[in-house]
Backbone as numpy.savetxt, mean C-alpha at the origin, in Angstrom:
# Nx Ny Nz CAx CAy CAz Cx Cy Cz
16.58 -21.96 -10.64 15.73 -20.78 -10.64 16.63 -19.54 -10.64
16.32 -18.63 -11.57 16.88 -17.47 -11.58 15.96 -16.73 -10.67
16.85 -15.36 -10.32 16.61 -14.02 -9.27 15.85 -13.76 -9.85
15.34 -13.02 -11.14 14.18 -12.59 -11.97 13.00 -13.37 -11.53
13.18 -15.10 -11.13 11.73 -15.94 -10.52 11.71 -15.91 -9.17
12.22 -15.93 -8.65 12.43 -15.19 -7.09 11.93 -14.60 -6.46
12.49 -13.32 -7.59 11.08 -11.91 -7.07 11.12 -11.76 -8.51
9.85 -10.84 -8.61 8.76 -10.89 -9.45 8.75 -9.57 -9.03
9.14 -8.18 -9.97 8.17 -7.02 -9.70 7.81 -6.42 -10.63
6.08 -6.52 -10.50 5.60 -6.24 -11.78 4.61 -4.84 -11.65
4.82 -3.78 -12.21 3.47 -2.48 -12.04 2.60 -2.76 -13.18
1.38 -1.99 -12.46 0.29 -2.12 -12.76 -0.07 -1.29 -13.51
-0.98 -1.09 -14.53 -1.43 0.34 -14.97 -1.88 1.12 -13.63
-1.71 2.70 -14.01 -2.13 3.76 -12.88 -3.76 3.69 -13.05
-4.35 3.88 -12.24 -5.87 3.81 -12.31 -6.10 4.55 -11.13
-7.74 4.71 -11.10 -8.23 5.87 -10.14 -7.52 6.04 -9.02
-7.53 6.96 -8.26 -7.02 6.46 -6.75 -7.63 8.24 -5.66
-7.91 7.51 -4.73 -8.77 8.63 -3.56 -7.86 8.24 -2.55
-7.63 9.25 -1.53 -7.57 9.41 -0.74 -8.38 9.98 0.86
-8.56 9.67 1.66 -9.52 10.00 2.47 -8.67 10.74 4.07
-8.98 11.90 4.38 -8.16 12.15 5.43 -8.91 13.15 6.52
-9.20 12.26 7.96 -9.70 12.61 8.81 -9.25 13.88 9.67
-10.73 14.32 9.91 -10.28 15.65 10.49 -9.47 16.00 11.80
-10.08 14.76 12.46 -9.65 14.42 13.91 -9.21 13.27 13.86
-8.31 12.65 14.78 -7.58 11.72 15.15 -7.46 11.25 16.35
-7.90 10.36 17.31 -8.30 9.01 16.87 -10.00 9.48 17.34
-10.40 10.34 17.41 -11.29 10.53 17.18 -12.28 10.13 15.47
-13.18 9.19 15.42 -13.80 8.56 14.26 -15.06 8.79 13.84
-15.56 10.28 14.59 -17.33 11.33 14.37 -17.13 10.98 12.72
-18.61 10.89 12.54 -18.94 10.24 11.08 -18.60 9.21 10.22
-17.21 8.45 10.74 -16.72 7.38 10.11 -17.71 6.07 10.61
-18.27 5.53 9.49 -18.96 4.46 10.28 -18.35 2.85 9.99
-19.61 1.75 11.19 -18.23 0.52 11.31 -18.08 -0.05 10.24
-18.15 0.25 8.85 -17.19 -0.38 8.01 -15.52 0.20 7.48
-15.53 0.95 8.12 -14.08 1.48 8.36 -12.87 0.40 8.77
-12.26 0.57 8.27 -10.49 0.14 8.83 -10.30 0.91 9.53
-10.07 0.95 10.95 -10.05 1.47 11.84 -8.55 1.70 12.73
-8.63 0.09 12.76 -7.38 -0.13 13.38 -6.10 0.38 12.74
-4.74 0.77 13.12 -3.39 1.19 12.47 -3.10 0.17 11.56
-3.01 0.31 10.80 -2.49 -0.81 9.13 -3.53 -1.92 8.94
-4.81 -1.63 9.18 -6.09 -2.44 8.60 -6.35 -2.01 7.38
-7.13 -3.49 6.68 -7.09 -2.90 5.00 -8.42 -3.64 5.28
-9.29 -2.90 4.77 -10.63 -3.09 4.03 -10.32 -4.10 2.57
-10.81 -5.76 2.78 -10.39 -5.97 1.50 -12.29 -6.26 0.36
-11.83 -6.25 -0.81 -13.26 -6.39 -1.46 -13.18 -7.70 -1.84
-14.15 -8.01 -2.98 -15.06 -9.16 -2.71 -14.16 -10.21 -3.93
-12.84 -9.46 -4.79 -12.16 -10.22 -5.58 -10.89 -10.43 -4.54
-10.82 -9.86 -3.18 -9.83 -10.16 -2.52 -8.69 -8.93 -2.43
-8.97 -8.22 -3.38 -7.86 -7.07 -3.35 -8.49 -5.89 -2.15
-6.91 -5.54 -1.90 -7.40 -4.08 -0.62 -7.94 -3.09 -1.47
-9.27 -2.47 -0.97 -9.80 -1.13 -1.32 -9.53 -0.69 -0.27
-9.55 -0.32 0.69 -9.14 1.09 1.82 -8.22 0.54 2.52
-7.09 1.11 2.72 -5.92 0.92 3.47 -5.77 2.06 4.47
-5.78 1.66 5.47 -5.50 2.59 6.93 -4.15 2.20 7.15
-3.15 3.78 5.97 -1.90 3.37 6.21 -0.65 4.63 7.51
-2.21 5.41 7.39 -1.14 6.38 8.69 -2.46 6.76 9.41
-2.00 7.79 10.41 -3.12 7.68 11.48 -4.02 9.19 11.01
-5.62 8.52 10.58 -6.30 9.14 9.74 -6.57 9.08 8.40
-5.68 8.33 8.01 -5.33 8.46 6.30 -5.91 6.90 5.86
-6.57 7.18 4.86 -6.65 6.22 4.14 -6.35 6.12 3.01
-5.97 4.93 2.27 -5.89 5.01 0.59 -6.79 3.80 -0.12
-7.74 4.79 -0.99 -8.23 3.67 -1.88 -8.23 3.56 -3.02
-7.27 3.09 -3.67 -7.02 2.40 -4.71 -7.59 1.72 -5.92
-7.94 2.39 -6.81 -9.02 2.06 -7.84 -10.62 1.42 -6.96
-10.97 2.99 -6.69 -12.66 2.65 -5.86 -13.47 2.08 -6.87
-14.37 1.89 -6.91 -15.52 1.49 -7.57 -16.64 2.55 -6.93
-17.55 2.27 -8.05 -18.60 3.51 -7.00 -19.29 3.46 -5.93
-19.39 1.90 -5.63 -19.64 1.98 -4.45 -18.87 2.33 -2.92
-17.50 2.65 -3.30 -16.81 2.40 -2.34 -16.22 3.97 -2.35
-16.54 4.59 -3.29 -16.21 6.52 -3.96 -17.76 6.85 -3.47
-18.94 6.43 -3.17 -19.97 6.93 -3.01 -19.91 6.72 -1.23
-19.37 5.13 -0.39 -19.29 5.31 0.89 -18.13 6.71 1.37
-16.90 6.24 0.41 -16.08 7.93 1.17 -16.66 9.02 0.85
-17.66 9.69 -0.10 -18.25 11.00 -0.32 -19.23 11.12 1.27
-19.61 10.03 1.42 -20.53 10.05 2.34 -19.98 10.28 4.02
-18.71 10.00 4.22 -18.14 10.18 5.03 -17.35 11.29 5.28
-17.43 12.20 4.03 -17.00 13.37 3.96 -18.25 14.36 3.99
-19.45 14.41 3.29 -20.42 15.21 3.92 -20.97 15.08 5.19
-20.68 13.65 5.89 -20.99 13.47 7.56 -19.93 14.68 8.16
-18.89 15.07 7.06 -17.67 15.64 8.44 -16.97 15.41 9.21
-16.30 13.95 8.48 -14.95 13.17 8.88 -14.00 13.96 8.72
-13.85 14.53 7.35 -12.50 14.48 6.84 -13.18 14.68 5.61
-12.07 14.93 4.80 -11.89 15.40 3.43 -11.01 14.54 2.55
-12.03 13.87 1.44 -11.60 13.19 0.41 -10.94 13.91 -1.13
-10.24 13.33 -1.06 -8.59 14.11 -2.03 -8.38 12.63 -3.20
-8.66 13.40 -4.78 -8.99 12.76 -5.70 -6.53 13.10 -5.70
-6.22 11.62 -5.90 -4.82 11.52 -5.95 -3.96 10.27 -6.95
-5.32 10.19 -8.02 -5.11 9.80 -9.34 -3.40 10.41 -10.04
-2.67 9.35 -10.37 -0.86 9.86 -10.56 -0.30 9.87 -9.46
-0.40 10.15 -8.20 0.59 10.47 -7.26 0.37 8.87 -7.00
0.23 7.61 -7.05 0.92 6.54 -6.30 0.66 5.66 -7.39
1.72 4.39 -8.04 2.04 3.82 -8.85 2.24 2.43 -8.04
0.76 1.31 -8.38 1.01 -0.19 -7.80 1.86 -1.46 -8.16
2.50 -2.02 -7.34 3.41 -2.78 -7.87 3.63 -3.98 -6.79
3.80 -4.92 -7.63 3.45 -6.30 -6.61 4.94 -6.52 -6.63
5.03 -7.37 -5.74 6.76 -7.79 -5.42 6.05 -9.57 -4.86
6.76 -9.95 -5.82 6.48 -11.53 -5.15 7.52 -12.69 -5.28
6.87 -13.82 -4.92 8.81 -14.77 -5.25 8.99 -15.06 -3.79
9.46 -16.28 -3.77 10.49 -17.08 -2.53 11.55 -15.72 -1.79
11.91 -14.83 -2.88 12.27 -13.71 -2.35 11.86 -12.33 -2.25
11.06 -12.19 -2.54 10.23 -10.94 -2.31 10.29 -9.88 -0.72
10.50 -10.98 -0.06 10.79 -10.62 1.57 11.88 -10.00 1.76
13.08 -11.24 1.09 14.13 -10.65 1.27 14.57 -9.45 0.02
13.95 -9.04 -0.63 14.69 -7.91 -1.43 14.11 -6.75 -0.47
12.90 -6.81 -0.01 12.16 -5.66 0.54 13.01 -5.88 2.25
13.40 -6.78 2.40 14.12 -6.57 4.13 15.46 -5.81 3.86
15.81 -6.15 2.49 17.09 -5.27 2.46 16.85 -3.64 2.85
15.50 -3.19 2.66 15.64 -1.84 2.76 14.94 -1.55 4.23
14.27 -2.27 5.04 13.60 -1.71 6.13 13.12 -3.65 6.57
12.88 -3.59 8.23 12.42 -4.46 8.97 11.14 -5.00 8.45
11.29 -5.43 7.35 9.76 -5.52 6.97 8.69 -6.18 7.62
9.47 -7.71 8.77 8.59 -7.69 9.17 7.88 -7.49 10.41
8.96 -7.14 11.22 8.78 -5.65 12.38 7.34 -4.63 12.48
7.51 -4.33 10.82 6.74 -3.15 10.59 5.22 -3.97 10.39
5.17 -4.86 9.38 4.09 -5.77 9.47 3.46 -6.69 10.36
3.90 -6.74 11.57 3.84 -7.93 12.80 2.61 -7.79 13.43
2.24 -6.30 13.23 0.54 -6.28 13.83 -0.24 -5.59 12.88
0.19 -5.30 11.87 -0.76 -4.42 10.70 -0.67 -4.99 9.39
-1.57 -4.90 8.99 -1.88 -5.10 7.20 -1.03 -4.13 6.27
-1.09 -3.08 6.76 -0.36 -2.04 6.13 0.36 -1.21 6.78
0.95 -0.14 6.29 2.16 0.72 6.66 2.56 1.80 5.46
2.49 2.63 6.01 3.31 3.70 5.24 4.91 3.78 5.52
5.59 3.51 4.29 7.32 3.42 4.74 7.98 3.61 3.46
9.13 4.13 3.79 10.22 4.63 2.78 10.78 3.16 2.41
11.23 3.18 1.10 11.80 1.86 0.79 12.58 2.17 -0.18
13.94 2.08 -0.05 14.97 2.51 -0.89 14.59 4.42 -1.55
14.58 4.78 -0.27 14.48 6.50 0.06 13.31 6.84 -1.37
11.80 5.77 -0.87 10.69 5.66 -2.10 9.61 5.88 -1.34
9.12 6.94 -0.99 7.71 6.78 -0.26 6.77 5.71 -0.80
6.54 4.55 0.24 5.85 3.83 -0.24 4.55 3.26 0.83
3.39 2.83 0.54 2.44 2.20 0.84 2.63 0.51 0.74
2.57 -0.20 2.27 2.95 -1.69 1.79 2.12 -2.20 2.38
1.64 -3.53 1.63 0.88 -4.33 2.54 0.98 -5.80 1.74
1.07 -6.81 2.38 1.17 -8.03 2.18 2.24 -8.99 3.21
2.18 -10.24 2.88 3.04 -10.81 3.96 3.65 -12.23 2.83
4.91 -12.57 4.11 4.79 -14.14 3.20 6.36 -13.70 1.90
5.61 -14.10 0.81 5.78 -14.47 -0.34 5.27 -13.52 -1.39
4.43 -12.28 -1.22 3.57 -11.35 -1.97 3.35 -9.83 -1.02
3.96 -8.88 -2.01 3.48 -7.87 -1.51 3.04 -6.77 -2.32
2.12 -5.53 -1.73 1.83 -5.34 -2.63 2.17 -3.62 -2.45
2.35 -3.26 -3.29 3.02 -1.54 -3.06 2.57 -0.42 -3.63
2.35 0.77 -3.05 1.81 1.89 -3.64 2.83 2.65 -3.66
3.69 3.01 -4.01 5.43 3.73 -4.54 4.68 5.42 -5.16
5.14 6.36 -4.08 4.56 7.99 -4.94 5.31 7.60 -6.27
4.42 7.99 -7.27 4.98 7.95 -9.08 6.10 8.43 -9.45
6.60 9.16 -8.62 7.88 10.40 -8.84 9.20 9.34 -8.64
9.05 8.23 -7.57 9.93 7.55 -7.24 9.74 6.70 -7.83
8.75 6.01 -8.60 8.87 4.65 -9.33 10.05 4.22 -9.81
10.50 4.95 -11.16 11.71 4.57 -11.65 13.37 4.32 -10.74
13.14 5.02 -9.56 14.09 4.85 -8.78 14.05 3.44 -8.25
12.67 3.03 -7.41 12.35 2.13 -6.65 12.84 0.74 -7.57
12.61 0.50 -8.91 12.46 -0.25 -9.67 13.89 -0.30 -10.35
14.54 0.54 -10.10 16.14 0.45 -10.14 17.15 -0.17 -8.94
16.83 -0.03 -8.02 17.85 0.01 -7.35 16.76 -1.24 -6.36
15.22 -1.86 -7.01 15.06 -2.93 -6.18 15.20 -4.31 -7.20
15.50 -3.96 -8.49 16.27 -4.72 -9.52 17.52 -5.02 -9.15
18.43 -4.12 -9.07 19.96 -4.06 -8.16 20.22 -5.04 -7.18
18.97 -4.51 -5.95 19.17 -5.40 -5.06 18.39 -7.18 -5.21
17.69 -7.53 -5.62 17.13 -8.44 -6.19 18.73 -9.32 -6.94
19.47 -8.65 -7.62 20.44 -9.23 -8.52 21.40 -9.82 -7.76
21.81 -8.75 -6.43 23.31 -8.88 -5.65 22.61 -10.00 -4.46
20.95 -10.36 -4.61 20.94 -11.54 -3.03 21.95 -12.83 -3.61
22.36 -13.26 -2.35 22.63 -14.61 -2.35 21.77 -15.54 -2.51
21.79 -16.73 -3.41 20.37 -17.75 -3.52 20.18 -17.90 -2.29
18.62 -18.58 -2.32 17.52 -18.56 -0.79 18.55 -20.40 -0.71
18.74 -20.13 0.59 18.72 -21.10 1.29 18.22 -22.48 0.91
């Protein structure tokens, strides 16, 4: 097996993307219980992929909504949560997977430190603002667009220089 089957990092086309950001903290007036609530809870939908990621405290990201899920955050913004922020371009998805996927992403941060009680996390990854969530063998990443080409350089790099898995 080559490093290229190992890890696997593949982006996605850019597609819709909202953001949702509460007025108060940990205060949750108008957010109701279908919220991700908890620090790095992900709301997942019904094909299995995360739609709302609670990746900092207040913040959510949702990631190609559907209308039902762009019509629950409008609704949580005229209750007077917080204010929903259309952020279509600013984050670029990208799966990282493979027997090594762990280890290319531990090269840059404790990955699984950071994941040990949350679904998600907001974290720099090879100086890449990034959105992470997954465990295992698969992860899945929201990289700001500005850094893509960086991230995808230098996590090619590191991907090349691991030592085979054990």
């Amino acid at each position: 097996m080559n490093q290229n089957d190992a890890c696997r990092i593949e982006p996605h086309p850019a597609g819709r993307a909202l953001e949702f950001i509460a007025y108060q903290w940990p205060a949750t007036r108008g957010l109701g219980s279908d919220w991700p609530i908890a620090p790095g809870a992900v709301r997942i939908d019904a094909t299995g992929q995360p739609e709302l990621l609670h990746f900092a405290p207040g913040r959510w990201l949702a990631p190609g909504p559907g209308p039902a899920l762009a019509a629950f955050l409008e609704a949580a913004e005229r209750a007077g949560a917080g204010t929903l922020v259309e952020v279509t371009g600013k984050w670029d998805r990208l799966d990282v997977y493979g027997i090594d996927a762990g280890r290319v992403l531990a090269s840059a941060i404790g990955i699984k430190a950071v994941l040990a009680e949350r679904s998600c996390a907001a974290v720099t990854l090879f100086d890449c603002p990034a959105i992470l969530a997954g465990r295992g063998t698969k992860f899945l990443l929201w990289v700001q667009s500005s850094y893509t080409a960086d991230f995808m350089a230098t996590a090619t790099r590191v991907r090349a220089a691991l030592p085979p898995p054990d």
